[in-house]
C-alpha positions in Angstrom: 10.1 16.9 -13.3 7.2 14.4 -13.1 6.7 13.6 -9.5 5.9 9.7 -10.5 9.2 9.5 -12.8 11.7 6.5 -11.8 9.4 5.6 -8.9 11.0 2.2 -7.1 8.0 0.4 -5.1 11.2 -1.6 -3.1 9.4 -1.8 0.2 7.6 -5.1 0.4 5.0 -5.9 2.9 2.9 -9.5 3.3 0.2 -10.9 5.3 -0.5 -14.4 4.9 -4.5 -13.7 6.5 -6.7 -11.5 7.9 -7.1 -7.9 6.4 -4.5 -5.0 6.3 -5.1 -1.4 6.6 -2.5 1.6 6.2 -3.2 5.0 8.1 -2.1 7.3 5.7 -2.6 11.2 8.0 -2.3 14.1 6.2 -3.3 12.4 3.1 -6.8 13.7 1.9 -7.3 12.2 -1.8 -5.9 9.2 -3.5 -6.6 7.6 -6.8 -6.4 4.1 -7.2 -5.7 2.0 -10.6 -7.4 -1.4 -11.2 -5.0 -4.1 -13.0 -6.8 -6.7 -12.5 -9.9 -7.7 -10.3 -11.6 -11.0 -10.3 -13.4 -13.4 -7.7 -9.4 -15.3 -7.4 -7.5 -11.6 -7.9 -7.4 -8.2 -7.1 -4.8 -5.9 -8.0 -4.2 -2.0 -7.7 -2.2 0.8 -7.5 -3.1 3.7 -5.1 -1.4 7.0 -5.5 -1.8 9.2 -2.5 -1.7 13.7 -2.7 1.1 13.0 -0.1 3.5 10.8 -2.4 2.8 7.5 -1.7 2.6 4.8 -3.8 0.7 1.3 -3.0 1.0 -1.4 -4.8 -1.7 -4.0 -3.8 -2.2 -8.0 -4.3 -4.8 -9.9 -3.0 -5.5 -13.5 -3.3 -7.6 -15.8 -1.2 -4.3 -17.1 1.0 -2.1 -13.9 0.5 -2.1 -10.3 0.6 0.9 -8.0 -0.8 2.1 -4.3 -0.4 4.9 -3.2 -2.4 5.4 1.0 -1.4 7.8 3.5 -2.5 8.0 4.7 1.1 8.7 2.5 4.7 5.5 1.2 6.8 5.3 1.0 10.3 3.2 -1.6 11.7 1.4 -0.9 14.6 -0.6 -3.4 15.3 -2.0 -6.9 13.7 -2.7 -6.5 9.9 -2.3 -2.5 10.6 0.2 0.0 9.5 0.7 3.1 9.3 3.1 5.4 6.9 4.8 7.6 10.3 7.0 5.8 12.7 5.0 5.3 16.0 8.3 5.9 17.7 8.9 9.4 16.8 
């Protein structure tokens, strides 16, 4: 079975400024996939050796994480894919 088949990118994630980061540990390599990328635009897809999926949108008043797997945020425009809590 393809690890990437019927993948559902159902977690959502926005920031309306500043920048975003996602601590991704045990997660050594990632590829990511340009869509689109101009000056107004920039859209990717990062696939992570650990699973995870990113979807990524950036325009100059929004920025957009869709992910096939929860984020925690842990702290302003930062998150993190383990639960600080545990």
């Amino acid at each position: 079975m393809n690890e990437f088949e019927n993948v559902h990118l159902e977690h959502e994630y926005s920031l309306e400024s500043g920048t975003l980061h996602v601590d991704t540990p045990g997660s050594k390599h990632f590829k990511d996939i340009f869509i689109e990328e101009t000056p107004s635009l920039l859209r990717k897809i990062s696939l992570y050796d650990n699973g995870l999926i990113i979807y990524f949108e950036q325009t100059s008043s929004k920025i957009v994480l869709r992910t096939n797997r929860p984020l925690y945020q842990i702290g302003d425009g930062k998150f993190s894919i383990e639960d600080p809590e545990k």
